[in-house]
PDB file of N, CA, C and O in Angstrom:
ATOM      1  N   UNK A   1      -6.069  14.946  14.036  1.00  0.00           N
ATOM      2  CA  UNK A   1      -6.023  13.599  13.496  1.00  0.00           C
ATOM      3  C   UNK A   1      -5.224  12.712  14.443  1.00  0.00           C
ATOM      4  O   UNK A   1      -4.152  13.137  14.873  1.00  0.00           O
ATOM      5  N   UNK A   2      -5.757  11.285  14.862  1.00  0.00           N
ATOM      6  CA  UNK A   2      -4.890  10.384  15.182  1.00  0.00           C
ATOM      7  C   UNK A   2      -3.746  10.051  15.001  1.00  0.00           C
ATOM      8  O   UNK A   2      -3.446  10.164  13.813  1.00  0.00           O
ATOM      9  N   UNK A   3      -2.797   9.620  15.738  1.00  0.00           N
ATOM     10  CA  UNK A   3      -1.407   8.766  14.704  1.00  0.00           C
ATOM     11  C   UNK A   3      -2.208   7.513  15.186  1.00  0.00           C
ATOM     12  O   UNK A   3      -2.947   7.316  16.151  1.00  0.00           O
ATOM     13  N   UNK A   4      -1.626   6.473  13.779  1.00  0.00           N
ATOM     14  CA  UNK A   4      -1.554   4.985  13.887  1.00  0.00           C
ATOM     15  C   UNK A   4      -0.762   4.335  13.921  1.00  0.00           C
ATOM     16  O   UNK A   4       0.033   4.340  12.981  1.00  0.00           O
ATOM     17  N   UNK A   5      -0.601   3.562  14.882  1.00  0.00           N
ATOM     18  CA  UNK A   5       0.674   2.728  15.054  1.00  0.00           C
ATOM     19  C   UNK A   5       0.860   1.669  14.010  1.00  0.00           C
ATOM     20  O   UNK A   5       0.051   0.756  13.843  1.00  0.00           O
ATOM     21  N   UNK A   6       1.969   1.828  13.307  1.00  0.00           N
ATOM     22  CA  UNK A   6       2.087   0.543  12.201  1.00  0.00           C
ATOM     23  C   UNK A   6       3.415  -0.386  12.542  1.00  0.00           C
ATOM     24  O   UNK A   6       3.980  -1.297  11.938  1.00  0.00           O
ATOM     25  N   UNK A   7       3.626   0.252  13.737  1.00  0.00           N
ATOM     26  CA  UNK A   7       5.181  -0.477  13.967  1.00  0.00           C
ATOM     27  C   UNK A   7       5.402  -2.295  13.796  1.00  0.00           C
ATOM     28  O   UNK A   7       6.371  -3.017  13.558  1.00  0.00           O
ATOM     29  N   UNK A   8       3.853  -2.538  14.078  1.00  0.00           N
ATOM     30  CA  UNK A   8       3.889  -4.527  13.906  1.00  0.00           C
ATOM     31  C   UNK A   8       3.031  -4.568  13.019  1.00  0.00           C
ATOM     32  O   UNK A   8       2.159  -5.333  13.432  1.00  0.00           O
ATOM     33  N   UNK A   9       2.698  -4.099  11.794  1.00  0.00           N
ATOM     34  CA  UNK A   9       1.852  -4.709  10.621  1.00  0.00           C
ATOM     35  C   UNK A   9       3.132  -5.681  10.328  1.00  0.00           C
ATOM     36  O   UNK A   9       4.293  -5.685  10.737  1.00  0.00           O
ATOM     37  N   UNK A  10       2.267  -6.632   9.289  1.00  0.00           N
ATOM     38  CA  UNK A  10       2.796  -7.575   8.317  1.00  0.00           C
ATOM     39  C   UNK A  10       2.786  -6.133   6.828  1.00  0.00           C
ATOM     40  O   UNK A  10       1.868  -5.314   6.868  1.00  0.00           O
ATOM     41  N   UNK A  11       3.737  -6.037   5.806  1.00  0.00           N
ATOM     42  CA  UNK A  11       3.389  -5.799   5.089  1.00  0.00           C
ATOM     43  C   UNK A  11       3.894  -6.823   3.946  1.00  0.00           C
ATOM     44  O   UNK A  11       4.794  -7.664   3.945  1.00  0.00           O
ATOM     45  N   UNK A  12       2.896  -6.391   2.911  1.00  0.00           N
ATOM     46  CA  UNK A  12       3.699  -7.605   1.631  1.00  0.00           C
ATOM     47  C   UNK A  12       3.817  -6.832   0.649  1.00  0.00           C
ATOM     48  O   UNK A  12       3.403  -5.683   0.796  1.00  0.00           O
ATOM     49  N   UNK A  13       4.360  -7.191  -0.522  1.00  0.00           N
ATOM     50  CA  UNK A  13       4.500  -6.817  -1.142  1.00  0.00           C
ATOM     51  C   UNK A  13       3.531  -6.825  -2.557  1.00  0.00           C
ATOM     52  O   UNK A  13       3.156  -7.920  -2.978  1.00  0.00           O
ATOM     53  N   UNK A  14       3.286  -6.047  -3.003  1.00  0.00           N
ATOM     54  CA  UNK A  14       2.050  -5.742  -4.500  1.00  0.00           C
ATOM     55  C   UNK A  14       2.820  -6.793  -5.239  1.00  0.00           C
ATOM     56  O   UNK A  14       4.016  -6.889  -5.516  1.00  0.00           O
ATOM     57  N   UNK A  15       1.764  -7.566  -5.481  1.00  0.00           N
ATOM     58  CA  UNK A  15       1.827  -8.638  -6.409  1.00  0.00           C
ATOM     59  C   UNK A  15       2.639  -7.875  -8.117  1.00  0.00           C
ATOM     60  O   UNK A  15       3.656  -8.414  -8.555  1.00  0.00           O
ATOM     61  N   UNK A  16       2.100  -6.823  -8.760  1.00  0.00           N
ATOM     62  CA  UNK A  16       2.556  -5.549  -9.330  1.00  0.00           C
ATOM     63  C   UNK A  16       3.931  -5.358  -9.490  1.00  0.00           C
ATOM     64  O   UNK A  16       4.490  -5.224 -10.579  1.00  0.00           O
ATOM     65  N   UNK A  17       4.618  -5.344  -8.092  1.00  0.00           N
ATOM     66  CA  UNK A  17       6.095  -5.273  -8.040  1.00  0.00           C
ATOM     67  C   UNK A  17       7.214  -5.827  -9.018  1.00  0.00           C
ATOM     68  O   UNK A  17       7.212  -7.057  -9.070  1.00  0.00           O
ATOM     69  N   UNK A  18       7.767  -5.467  -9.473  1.00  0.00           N
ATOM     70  CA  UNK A  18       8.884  -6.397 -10.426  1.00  0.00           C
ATOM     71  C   UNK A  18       9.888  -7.182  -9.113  1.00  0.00           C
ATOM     72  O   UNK A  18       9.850  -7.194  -7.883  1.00  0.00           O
ATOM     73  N   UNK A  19      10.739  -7.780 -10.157  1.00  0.00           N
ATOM     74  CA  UNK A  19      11.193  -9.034  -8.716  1.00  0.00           C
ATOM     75  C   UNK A  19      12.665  -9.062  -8.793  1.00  0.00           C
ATOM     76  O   UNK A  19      13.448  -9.882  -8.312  1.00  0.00           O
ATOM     77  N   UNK A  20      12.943  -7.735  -9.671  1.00  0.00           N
ATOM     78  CA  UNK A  20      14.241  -7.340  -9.678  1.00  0.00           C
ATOM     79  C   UNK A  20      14.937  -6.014  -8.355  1.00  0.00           C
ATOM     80  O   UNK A  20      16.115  -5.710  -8.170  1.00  0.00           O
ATOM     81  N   UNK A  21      13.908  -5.573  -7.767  1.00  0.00           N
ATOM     82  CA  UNK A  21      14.078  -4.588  -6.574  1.00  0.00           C
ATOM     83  C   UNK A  21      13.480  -3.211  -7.148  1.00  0.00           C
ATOM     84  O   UNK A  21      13.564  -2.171  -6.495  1.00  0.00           O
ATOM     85  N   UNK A  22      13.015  -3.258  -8.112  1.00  0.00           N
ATOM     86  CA  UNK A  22      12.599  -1.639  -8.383  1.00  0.00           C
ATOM     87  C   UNK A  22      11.009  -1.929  -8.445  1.00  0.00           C
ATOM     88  O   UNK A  22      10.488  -3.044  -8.466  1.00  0.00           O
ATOM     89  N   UNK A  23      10.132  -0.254  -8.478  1.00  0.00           N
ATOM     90  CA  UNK A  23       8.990  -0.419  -8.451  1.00  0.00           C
ATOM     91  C   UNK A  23       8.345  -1.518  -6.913  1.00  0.00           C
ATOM     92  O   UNK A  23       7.443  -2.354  -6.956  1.00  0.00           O
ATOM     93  N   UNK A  24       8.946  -1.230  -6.048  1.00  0.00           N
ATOM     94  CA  UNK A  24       8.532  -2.094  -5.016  1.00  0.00           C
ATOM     95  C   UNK A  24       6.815  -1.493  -4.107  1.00  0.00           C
ATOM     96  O   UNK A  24       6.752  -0.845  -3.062  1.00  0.00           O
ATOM     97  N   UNK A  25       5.879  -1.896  -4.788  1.00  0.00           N
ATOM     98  CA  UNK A  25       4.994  -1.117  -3.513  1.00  0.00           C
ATOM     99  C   UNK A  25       4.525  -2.092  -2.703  1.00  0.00           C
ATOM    100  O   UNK A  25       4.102  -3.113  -3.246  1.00  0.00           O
ATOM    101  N   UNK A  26       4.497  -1.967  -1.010  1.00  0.00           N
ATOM    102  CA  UNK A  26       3.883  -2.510   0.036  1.00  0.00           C
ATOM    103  C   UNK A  26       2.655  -2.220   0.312  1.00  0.00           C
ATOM    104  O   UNK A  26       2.283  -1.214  -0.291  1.00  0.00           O
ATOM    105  N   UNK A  27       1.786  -2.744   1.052  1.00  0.00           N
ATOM    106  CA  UNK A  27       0.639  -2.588   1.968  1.00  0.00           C
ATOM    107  C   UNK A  27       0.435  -3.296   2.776  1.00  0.00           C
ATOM    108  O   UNK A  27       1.068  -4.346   2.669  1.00  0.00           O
ATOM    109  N   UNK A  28      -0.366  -3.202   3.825  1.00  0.00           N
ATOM    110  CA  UNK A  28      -0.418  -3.600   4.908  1.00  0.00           C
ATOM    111  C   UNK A  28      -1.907  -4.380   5.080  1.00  0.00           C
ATOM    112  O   UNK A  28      -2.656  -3.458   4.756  1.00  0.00           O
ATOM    113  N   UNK A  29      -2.734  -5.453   5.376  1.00  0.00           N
ATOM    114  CA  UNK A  29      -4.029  -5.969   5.190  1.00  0.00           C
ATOM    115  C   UNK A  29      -4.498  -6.207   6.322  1.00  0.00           C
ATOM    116  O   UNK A  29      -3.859  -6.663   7.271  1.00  0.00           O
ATOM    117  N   UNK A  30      -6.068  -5.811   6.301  1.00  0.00           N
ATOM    118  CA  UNK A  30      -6.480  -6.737   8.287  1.00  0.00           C
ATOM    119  C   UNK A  30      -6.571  -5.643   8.882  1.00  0.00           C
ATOM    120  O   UNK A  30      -6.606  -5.659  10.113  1.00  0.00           O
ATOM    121  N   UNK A  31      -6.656  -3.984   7.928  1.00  0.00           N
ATOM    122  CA  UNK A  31      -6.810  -2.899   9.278  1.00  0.00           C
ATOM    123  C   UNK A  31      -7.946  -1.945   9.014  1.00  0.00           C
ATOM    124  O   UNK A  31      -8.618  -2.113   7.996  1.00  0.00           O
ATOM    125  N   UNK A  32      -8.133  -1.268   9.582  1.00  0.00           N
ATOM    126  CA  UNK A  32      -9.697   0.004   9.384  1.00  0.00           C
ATOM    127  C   UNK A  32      -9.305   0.664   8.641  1.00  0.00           C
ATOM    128  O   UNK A  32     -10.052   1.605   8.373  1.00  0.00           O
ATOM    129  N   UNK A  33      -7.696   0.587   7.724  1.00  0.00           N
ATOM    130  CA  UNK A  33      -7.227   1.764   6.701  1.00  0.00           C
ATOM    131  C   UNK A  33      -6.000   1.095   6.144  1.00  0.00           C
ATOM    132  O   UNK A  33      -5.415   0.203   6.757  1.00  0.00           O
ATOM    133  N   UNK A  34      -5.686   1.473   5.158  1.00  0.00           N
ATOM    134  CA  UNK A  34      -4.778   0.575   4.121  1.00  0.00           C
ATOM    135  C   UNK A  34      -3.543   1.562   4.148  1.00  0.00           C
ATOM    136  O   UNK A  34      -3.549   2.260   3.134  1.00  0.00           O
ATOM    137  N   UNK A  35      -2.766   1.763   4.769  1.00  0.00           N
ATOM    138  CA  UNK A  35      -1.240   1.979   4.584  1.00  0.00           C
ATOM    139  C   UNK A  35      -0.884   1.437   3.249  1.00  0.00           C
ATOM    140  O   UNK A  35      -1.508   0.489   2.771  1.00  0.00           O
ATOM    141  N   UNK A  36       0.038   1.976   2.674  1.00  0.00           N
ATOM    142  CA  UNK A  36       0.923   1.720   1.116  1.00  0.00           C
ATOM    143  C   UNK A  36       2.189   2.531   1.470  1.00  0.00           C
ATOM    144  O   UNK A  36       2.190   3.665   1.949  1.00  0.00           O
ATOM    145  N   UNK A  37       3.669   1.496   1.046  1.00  0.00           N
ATOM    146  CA  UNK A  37       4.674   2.108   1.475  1.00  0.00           C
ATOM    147  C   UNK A  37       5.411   1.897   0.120  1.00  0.00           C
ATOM    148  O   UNK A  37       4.950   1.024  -0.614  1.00  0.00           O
ATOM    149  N   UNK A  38       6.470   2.573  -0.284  1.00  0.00           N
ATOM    150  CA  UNK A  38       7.895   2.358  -0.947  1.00  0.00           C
ATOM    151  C   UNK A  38       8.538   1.631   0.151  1.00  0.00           C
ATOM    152  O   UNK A  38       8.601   1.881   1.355  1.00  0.00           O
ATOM    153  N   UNK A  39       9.203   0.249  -0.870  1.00  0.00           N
ATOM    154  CA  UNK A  39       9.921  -0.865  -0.066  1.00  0.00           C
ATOM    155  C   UNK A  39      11.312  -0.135   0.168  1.00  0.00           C
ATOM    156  O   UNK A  39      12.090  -0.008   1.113  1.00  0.00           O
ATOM    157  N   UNK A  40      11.254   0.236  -1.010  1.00  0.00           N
ATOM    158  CA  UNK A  40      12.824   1.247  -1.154  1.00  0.00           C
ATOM    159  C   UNK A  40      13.131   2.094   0.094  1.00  0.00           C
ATOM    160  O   UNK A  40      14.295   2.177   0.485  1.00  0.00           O
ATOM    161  N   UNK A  41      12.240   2.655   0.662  1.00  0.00           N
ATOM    162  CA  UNK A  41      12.575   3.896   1.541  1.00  0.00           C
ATOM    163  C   UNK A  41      11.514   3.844   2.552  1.00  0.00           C
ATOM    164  O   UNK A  41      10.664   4.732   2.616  1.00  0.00           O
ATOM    165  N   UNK A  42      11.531   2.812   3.365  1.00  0.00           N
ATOM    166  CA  UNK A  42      10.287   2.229   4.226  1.00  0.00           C
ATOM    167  C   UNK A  42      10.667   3.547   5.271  1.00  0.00           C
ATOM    168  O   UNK A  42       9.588   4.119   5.425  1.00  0.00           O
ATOM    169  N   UNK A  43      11.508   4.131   5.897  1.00  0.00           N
ATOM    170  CA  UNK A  43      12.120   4.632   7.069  1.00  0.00           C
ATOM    171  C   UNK A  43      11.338   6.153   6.428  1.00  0.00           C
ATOM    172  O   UNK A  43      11.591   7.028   7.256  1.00  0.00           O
ATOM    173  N   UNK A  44      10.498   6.747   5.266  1.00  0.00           N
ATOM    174  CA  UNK A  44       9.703   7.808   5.209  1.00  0.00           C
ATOM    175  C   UNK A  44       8.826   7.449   4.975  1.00  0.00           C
ATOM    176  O   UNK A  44       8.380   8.105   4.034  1.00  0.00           O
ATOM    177  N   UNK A  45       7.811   6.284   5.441  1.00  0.00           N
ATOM    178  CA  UNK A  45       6.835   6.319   5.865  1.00  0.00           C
ATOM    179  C   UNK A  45       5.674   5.989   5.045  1.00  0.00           C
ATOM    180  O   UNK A  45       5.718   6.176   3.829  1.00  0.00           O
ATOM    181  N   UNK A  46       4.438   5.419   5.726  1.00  0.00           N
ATOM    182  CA  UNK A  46       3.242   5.461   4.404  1.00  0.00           C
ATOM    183  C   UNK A  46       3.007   6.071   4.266  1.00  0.00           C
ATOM    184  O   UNK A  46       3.424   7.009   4.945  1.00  0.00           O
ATOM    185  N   UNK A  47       1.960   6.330   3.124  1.00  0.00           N
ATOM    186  CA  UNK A  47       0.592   7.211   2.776  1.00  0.00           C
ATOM    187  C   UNK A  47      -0.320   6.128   3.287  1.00  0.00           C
ATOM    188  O   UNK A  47      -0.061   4.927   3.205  1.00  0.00           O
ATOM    189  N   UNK A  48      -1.500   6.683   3.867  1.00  0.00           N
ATOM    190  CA  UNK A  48      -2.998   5.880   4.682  1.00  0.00           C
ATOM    191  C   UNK A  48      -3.989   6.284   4.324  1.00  0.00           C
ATOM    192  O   UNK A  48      -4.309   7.454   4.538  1.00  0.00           O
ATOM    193  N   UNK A  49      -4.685   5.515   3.739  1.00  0.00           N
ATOM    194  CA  UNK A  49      -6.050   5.573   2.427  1.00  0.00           C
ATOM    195  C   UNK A  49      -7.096   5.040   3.453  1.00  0.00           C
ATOM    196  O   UNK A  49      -6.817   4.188   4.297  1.00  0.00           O
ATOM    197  N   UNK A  50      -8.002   5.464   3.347  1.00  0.00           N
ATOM    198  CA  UNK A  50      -9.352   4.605   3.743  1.00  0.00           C
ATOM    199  C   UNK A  50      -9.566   3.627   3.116  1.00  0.00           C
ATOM    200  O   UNK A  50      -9.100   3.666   1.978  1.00  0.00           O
ATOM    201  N   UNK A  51     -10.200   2.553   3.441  1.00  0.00           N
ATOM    202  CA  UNK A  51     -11.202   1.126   3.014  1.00  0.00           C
ATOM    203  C   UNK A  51     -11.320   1.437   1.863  1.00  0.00           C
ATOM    204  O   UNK A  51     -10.506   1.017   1.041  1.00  0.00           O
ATOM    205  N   UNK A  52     -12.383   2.270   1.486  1.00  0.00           N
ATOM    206  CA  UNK A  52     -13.359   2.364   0.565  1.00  0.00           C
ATOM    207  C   UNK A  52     -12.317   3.350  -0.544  1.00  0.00           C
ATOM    208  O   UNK A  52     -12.359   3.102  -1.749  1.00  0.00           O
ATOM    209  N   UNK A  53     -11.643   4.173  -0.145  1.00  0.00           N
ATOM    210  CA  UNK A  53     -10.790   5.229  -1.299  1.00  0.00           C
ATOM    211  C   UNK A  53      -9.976   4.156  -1.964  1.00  0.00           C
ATOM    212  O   UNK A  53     -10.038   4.079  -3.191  1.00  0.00           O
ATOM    213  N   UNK A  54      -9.220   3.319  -1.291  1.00  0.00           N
ATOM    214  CA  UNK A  54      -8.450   2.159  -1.595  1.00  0.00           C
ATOM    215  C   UNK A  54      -8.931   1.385  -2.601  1.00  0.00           C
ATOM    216  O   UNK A  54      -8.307   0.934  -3.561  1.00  0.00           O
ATOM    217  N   UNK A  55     -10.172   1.249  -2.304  1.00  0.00           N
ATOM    218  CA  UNK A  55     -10.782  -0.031  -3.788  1.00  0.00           C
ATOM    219  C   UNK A  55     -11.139   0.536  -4.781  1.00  0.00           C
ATOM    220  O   UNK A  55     -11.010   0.070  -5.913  1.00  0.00           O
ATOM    221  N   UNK A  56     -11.761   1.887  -4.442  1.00  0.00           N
ATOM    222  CA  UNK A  56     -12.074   2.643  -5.752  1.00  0.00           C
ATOM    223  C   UNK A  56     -10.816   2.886  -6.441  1.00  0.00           C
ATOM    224  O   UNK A  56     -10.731   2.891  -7.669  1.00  0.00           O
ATOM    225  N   UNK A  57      -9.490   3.161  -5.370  1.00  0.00           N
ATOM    226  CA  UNK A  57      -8.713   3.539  -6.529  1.00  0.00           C
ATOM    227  C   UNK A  57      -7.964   1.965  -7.391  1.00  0.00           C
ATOM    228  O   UNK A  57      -7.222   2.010  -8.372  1.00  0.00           O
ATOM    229  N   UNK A  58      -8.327   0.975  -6.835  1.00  0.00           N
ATOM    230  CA  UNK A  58      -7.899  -0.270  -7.363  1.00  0.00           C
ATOM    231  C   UNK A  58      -8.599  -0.629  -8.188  1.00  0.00           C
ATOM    232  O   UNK A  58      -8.062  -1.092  -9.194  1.00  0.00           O
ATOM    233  N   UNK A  59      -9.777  -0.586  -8.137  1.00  0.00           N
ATOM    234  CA  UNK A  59     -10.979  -0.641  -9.196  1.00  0.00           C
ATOM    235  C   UNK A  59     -10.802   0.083 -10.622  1.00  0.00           C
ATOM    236  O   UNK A  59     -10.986  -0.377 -11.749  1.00  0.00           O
ATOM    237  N   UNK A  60     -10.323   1.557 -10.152  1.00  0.00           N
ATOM    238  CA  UNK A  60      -9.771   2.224 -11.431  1.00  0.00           C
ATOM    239  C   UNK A  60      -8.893   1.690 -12.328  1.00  0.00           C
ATOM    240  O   UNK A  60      -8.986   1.546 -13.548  1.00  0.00           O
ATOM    241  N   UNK A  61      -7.796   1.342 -11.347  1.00  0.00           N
ATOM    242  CA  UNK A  61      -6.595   0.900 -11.836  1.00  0.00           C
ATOM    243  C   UNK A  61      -6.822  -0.596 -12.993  1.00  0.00           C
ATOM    244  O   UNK A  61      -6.063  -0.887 -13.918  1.00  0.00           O
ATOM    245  N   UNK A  62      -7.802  -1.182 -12.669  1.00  0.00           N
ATOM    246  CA  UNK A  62      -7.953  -2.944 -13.613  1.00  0.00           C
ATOM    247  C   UNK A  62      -8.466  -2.292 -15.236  1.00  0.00           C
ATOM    248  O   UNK A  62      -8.191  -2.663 -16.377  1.00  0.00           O
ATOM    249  N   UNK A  63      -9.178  -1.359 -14.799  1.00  0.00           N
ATOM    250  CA  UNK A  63      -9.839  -0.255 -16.327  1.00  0.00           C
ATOM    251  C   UNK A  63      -8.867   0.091 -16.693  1.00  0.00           C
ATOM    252  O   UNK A  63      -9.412   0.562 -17.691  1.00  0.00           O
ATOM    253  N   UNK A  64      -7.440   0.423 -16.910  1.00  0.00           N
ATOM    254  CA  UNK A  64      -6.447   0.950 -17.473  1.00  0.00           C
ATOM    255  C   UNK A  64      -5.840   0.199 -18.022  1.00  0.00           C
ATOM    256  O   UNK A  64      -5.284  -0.801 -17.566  1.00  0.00           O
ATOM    257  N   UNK A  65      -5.882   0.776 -19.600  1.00  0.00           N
ATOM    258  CA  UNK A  65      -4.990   0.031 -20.296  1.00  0.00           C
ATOM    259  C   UNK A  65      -5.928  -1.269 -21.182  1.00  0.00           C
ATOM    260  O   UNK A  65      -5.376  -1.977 -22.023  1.00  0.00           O
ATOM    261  N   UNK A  66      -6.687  -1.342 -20.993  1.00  0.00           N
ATOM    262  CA  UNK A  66      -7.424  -2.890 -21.781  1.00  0.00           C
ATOM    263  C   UNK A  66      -8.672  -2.021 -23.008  1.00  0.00           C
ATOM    264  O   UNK A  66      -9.386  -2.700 -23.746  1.00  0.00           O
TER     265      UNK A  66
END
C-alpha cells in the first residue's frame, strides 16, 4: 500500500462536533480519499476511507435515529 501525504490538507471540522471541545471529528475535502481524524489527538493519525465507502457510510448515518 501507498503512504499519503496529508501533511498540507486543510482539515475542518464535522459540522456534528459539539463546540465545547469534545466529540471533535475532522476531515479533510478535495482528495481521491477522505481522511477522518480525532481533533483531540491529531499527532495518531487518520483513518482513510475511499470516496464511495465514505458516502455510503454518511448516507447510513442521516437513516439513524428518525
Amino acid at each position: 500500500m501507498r503512504a499519503i501525504n496529508l501533511s498540507n490538507v486543510q482539515w475542518r471540522k464535522s459540522s456534528y462536533s459539539n463546540s465545547d471541545g469534545g466529540a471533535c471529528l475532522e476531515v479533510a475535502d478535495d482528495l481521491a480519499v477522505v481522511p477522518v481524524r480525532d481533533s483531540k489527538d491529531s499527532a495518531r493519525g487518520p483513518l482513510v476511507f475511499g470516496v464511495s465507502a465514505w458516502r455510503e457510510f454518511v448516507g447510513g448515518l442521516r437513516g439513524v435515529g428518525q
